[in-house]
N, C-alpha and C positions, 0 to 999 in steps of 0.2 A: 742234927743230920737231916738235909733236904731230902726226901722221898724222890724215885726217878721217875722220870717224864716220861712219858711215852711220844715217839716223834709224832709230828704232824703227819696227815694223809696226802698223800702225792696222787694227783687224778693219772692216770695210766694215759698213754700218750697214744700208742698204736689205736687203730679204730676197736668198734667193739668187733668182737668176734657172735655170728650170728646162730650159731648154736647153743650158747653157751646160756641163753634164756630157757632153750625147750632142753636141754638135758637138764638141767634145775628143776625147772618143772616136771617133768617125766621123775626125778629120784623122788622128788617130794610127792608125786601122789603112788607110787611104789618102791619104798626103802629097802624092799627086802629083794629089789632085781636086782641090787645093787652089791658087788664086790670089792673092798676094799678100794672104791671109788670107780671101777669099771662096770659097765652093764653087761649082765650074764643074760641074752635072748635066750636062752632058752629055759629059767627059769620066768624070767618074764613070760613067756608062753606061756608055761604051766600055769601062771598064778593069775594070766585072761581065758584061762580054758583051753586055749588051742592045743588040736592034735595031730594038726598036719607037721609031719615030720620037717625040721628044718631044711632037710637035702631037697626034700620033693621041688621037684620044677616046676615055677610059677609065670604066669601071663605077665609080661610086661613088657617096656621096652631097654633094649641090651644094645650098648655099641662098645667099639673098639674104646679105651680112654674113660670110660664112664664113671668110675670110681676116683679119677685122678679130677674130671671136671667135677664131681661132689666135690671133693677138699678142697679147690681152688676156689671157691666160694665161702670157706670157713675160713681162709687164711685173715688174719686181720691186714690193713693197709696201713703201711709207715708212713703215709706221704701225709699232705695235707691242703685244703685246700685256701690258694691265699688269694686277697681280694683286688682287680683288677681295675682301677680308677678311672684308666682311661681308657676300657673297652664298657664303661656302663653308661649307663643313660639314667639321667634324674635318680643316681644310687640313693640319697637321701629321705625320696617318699616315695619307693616302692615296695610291694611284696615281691615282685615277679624277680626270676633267679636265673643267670645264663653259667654254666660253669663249662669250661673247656680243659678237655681231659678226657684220659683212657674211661670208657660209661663202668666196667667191673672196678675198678679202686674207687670212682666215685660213688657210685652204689655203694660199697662199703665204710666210705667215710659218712655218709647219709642214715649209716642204721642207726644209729642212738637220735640222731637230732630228728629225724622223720617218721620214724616206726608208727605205723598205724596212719596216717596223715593228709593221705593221699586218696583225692576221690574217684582220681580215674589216672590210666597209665596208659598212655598209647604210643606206639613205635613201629617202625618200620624198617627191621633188619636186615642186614645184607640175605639178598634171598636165594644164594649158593647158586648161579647160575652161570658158574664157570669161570667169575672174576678173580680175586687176588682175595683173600681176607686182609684188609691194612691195619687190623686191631694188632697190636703187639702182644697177644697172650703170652706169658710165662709163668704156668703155674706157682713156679719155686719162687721165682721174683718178680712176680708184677709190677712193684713199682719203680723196681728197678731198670726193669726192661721199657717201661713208661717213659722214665728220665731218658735214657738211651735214644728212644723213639724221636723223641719230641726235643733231642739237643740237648738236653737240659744238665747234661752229666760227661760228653765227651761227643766228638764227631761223626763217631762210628756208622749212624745212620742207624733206619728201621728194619727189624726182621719182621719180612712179608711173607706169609708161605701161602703158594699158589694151589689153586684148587682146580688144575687144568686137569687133574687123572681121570679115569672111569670107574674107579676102583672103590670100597664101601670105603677106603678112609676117606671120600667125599663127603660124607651124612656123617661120618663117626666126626670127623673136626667141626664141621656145622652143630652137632647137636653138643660136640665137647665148648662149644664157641657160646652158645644159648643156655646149657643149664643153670650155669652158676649166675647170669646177669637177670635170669626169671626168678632163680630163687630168690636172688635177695631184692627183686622188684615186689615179689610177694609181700615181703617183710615190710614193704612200705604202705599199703594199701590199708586204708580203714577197713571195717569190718563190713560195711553198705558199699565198699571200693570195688572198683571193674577195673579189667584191663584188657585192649584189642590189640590185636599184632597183625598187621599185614603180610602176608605173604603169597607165592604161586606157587603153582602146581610141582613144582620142583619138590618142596617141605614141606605141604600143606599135611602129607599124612605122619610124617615125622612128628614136627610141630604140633599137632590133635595128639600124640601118644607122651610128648613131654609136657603140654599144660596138663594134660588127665594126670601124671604123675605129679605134681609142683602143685596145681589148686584142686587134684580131687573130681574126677568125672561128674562126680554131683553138682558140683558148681560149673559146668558149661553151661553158655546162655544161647549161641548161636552160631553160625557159619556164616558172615555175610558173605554173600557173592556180589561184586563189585563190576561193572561195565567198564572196562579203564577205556574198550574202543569200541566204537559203531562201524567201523569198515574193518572187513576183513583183510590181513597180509597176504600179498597173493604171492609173496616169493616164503611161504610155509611149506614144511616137507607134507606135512599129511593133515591137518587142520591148525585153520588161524586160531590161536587163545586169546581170547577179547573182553575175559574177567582175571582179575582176580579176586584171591580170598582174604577175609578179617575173623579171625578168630575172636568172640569174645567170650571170657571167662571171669565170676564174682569172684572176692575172696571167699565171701558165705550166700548162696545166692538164696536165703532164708532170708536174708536181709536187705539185699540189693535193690535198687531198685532204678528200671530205665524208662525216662521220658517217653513223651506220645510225639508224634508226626502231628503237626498242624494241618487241620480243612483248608481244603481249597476253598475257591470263590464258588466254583462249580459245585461243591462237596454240601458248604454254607447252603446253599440253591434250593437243594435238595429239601430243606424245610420249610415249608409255608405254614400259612394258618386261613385257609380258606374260608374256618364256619369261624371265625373270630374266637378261638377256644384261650380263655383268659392263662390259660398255663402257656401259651406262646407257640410259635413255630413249632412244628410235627412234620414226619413223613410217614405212609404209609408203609404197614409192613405184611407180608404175606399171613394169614391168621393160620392157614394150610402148613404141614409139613410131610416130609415123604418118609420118614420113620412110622413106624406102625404103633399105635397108640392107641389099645381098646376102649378106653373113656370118651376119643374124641371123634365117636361116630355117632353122630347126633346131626339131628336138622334144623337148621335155624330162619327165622321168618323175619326177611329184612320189613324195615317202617311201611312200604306199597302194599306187604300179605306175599311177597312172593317168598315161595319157600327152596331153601338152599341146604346141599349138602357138599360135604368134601368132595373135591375132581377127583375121577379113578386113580387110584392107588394112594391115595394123601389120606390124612386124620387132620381134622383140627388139632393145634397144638396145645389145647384147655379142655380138662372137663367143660363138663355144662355149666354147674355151680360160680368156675372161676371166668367162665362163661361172661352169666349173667352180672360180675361186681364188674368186669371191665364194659358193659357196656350200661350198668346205672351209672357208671362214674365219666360214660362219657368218652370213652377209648375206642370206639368203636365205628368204623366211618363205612358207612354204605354207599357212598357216590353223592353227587350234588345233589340228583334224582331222590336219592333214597331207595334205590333199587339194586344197585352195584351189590358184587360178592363182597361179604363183611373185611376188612381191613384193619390191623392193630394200629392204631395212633403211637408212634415213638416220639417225645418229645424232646427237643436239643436241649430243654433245661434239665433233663433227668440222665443225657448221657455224660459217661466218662470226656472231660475234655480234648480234643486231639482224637490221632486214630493209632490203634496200634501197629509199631513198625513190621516189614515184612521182611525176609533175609535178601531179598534181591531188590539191588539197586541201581538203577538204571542212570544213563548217561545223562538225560535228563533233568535227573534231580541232583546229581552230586558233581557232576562234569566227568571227565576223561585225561589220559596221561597227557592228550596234546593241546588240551587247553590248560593243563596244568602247567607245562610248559612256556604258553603265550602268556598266561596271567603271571609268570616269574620273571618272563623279558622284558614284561611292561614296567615292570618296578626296578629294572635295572637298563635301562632308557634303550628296550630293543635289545642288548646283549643277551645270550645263552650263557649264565655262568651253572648252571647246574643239568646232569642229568637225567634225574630219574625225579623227579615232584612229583609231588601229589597235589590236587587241585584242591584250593583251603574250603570249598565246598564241602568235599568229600568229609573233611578233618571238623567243618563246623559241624555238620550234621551228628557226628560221634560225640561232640563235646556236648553239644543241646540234648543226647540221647540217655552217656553215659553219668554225666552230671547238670541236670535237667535245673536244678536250684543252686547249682555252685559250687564251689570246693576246688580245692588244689588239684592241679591236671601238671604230671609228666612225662615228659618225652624223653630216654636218654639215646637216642637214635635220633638227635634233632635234625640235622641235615640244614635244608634249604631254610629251615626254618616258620613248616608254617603251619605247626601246630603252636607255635605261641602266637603267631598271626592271626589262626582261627579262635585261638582265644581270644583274643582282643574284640574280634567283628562278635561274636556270640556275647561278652561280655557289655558291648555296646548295644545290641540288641534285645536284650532281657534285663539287662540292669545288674545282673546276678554276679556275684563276687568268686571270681577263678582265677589264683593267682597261679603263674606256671613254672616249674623248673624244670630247664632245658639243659643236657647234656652232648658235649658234641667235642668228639675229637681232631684234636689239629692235622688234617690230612692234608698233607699239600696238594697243591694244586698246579694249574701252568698261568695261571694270570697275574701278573705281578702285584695288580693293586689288591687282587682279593690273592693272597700265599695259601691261604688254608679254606678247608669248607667252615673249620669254625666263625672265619670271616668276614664268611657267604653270610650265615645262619644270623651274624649281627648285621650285617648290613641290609639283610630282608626286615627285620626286625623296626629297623632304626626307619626306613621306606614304610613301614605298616604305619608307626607312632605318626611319623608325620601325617600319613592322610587320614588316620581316624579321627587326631584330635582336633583336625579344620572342625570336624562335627560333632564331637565328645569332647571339649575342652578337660571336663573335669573327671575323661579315664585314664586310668593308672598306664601309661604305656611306656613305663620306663622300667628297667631291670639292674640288678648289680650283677656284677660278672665278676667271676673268678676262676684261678686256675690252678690245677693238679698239679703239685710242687712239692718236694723235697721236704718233711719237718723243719721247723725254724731250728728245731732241740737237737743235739746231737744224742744219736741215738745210742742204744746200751749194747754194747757188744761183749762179750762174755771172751777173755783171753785163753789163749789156748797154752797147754802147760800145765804145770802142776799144783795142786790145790794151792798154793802159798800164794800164785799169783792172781789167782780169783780172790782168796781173802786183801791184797791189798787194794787189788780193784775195786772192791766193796767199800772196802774203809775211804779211800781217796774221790771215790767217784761222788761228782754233783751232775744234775742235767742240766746242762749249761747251754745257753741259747750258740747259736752258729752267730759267726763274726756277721753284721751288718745285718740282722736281722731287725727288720722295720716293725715300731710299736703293735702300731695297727694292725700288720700282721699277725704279731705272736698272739695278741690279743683275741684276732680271729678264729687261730688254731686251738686256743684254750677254750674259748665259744663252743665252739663245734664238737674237740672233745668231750666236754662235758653236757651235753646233750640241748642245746640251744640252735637254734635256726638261723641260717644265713643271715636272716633279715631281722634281724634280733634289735631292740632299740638298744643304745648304749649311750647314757650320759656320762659326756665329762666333770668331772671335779677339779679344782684346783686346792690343795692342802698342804697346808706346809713349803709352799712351795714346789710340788710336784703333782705330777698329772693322775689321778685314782677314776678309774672307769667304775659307775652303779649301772647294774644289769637288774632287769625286774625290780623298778621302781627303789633301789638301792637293797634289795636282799642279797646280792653277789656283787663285793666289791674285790676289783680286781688291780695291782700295784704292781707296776712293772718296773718301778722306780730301784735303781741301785747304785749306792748302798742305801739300805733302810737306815729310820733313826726312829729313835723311842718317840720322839714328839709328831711322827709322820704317822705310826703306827697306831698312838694313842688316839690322832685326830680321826683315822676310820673308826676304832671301835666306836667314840661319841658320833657316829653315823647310823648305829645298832643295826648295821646288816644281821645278815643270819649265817653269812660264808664270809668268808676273808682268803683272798688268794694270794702270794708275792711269789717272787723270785729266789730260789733256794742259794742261788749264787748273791743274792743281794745281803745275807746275815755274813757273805765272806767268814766262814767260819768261824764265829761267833758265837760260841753253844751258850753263850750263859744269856746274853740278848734273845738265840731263840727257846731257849727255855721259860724264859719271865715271860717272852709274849705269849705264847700256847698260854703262860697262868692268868694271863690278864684277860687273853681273849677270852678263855672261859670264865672268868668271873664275873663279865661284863656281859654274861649271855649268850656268844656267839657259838652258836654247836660246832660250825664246820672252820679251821683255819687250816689253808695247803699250801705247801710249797712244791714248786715245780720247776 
């Protein structure tokens, strides 16, 4: 009598669900918060000490919806994302990633294959300034209301809801709109990862009270204030606004760390070496300070005999002691004469490279809304196809700041597209490796060639590649694109009625691919489910006569081939992956074939075989 099998593992098809790590975490290093699989906070309290009662009223920020935008960020996403041939560029040897789609389903499809990953995250959200939101939110059904949106599902069109009122459900939809796409932008971020948001004066104070919620007041790094204009609006009711702000916030800012501003020429200038001092270029630096300093009242007798004390109200900023080792050693500069008040020698070889950045940025260095503007017409030959740009100054300067040596930069607010543009110009100028994923939903538009700003955001894109590589031959400026689509799998829907009809739905049910679902596709969505990146290499095989995909170097061989045969099955395991995936519909119910392979696969070493 054969001993029973236990079925194969089916990888779960919906995205991950993003709490579902830190409540694991959280029971496992306190079991005993824990009820019958729910968490009791208020024995939790007890057992970190806390004694503030749970009713007492607490500091934070409270809107209209805020409980409902939390869960709308746990929900997992049915959709998935599938890969677009003919909106990419050189898909073959790129990192870089365009996906077009709702940014909260794709954020969700992104947490298993991105988690942790991401050096830097910058976006530029709609900044509630009395427009339309055109994101499709639907709590209950996100992707469903996606499909809808975007055609994908029936004619009906998109649900826009206007934010023309005066009323707080203006901040309460804005901030129901923003929490769930920050949180799980967090979930993306390495642990040295930043992230900057643009915004005005509309949400700036909103927005400061929801990242202190999301990354933690301790990780704030700065408020940049931005120059977007040098002339004032003279038709303003009561003053022109001629910045705005950049929030930026670490995930751990113990670990973080942000670039220097490069010397000017004038900056450089500043060091010479007059007395030929072999340690190189120096500038003088004041030896005086205006803090009060009882050690550094002392008199010193420059090389002439003439003797010097601190100007009224200063101290030298040395004792005498450390006085005299900066001036055996030569640090010391009393004028060409040798009579001048004494002077600290700073040497360019002994400082930090670069200069530390300041929070105000001027028009100067990073440009303005109306050169951002011209610099977007010039790449689409004089046409206006976008409103609101940002000058790729502005966006190189954050990339060179926030990821100074490289790393993956996302935007899912791409728009015009030119933070994967300012990537390109920053990765052309340092050398340094930032590959970027860009999110950007299909908003229509009115110009017929460009229908959507998704587009816009390729056709900017495609304009960058060309002019960088006349002078970067060998930068990566090519992206795969893909889009927020429907499961290849028909999804499990649980029949309503009486138990008898769930029992035979259980018994009969396979997850069976959707009619005309393309290899390469399903392929992708199994990828992604299982925690692999966009750009994932994937060799073909040819076995048996059918097509078997190896993933990491042949450890995850994957068979979309249907029907299976014993001599197809045999030829992967003499492949010795570590996984084996097929088609659950491809054993055509066939228990005793998928019985022997489970015994073959493991006899043959392979841990994991799934059907799906």
């Amino acid at each position: 009598m054969s001993l029973p099998v236990p079925p194969p593992e089916s990888p779960t098809l919906p995205s991950a669900e993003p709490l579902a790590d830190r409540r694991d975490a959280l029971q496992a290093l306190f079991p005993e918060a824990f009820s019958e699989g729910a968490l009791d906070c208020d024995r939790l309290r007890a057992i970190l000490g806390e004694t503030t009662p749970a009713s007492e009223e607490r500091y934070g920020l409270h809107w209209a919806g805020r409980s409902t935008a939390m869960r709308a960020g746990q929900q997992p996403c049915t959709g998935t994302l599938t890969p677009d041939l003919d909106g990419s560029l050189r898909a073959e040897r790129t990192e870089n990633v365009f996906v077009e789609g709702d940014n909260l389903e794709v954020l969700k499809l992104l947490q298993k294959a991105y988690s942790g990953t991401m050096k830097m995250i910058y976006i530029d959200p709609p900044y509630n300034t009395g427009r339309e939101f055109i994101y499709p939110d639907n709590f209950r059904d996100g992707m469903g209301e996606y499909l809808r949106f975007s055609g994908q599902i029936d004619a009906a069109g998109a649900r826009t809801s206007t934010s023309t009122d005066r009323t707080g459900r203006v901040h309460s939809r804005w901030l129901s709109f923003m929490y769930p796409r920050l949180f799980l932008a967090r979930n993306l971020l390495r642990e040295d990862g930043l992230i900057a948001v643009s915004i005005d004066d509309h949400e700036v104070h909103n927005l400061r009270l929801l990242l202190d919620e999301i990354f933690g007041p301790e990780n704030f790094v700065a408020n940049l204030v931005w120059q977007k204009a040098y002339v004032a609006n003279m038709t303003a009711k009561f003053i022109s606004a001629t910045h705005d702000h950049i929030l930026v916030y670490a995930r751990d800012a113990d670990q973080a760390v942000v670039g220097r501003d490069p010397r000017t020429e004038a900056q450089h200038a500043q060091f010479t070496n007059p007395d030929q001092d072999p340690r190189g270029p120096w500038k003088p630096e004041n030896l005086s300070a205006g803090k009060f300093y009882a050690a550094g009242q002392f008199a010193i007798t420059t090389p002439t005999g003439r003797v010097t004390t601190p100007p009224p109200g200063r101290y030298w900023r040395c004792n005498k002691a450390r006085y005299q080792e900066w001036l055996t050693d030569g640090r010391i500069w009393f004028g060409a004469d040798g009579s001048g008040r004494p002077m600290l020698k700073k040497f360019l070889s002994e400082v930090r490279p670069g200069l530390t950045p300041d929070t105000w940025w001027k028009h100067e260095q990073v440009g303005t809304n109306k050169q951002a503007t011209t610099e977007l017409k010039r790449l689409f030959g004089g046409r206006k196809v976008f409103d609101t740009p940002k000058p790729v100054r502005l966006v190189e300067r954050l990339v060179s700041l926030l990821a100074p040596n490289g790393g993956p930069v996302l935007d899912f607010f791409a728009g015009s597209g030119v933070t994967g543009h300012a990537v390109l110009r920053c990765n052309a100028a340092d050398g340094h490796h930032r590959p970027y994923l860009l999110v950007q939903l299909p908003q229509p538009t009115d110009q017929p060639d460009l229908p959507t700003i998704a587009h816009i955001t390729r056709a900017r894109l495609r304009a960058a590649a060309h002019e960088l590589e006349a002078t970067h031959p060998a930068l990566d400026v090519g992206w795969r694109a893909f889009r927020l689509t429907q499961s290849h799998f028909h999804p499990w829907t649980a029949p309503p009625g009486a138990p008898q009809a769930l029992a035979t739905k259980l018994q009969h049910h396979r997850t069976v691919l959707r009619e005309g679902a393309a290899a390469g596709d399903v392929l992708a969505e199994l990828l992604l489910k299982a925690g692999h990146r966009l750009t994932t290499t994937v060799e073909t095989l040819e076995l048996e006569g059918q097509t078997v995909h190896a993933v990491d170097g042949g450890r995850l061989m994957i068979c979309l081939a249907n029907p299976l045969s014993t001599p197809l099955l045999r030829a992967m395991m003499q492949q010795s992956p570590e996984s084996v995936w097929c088609l659950d519909q491809a054993f055509a119910g066939d228990d005793a074939l998928l019985r022997n392979t489970m015994l073959e696969m493991k006899s043959h070493g392979i841990a994991h075989f799934r059907t799906v």
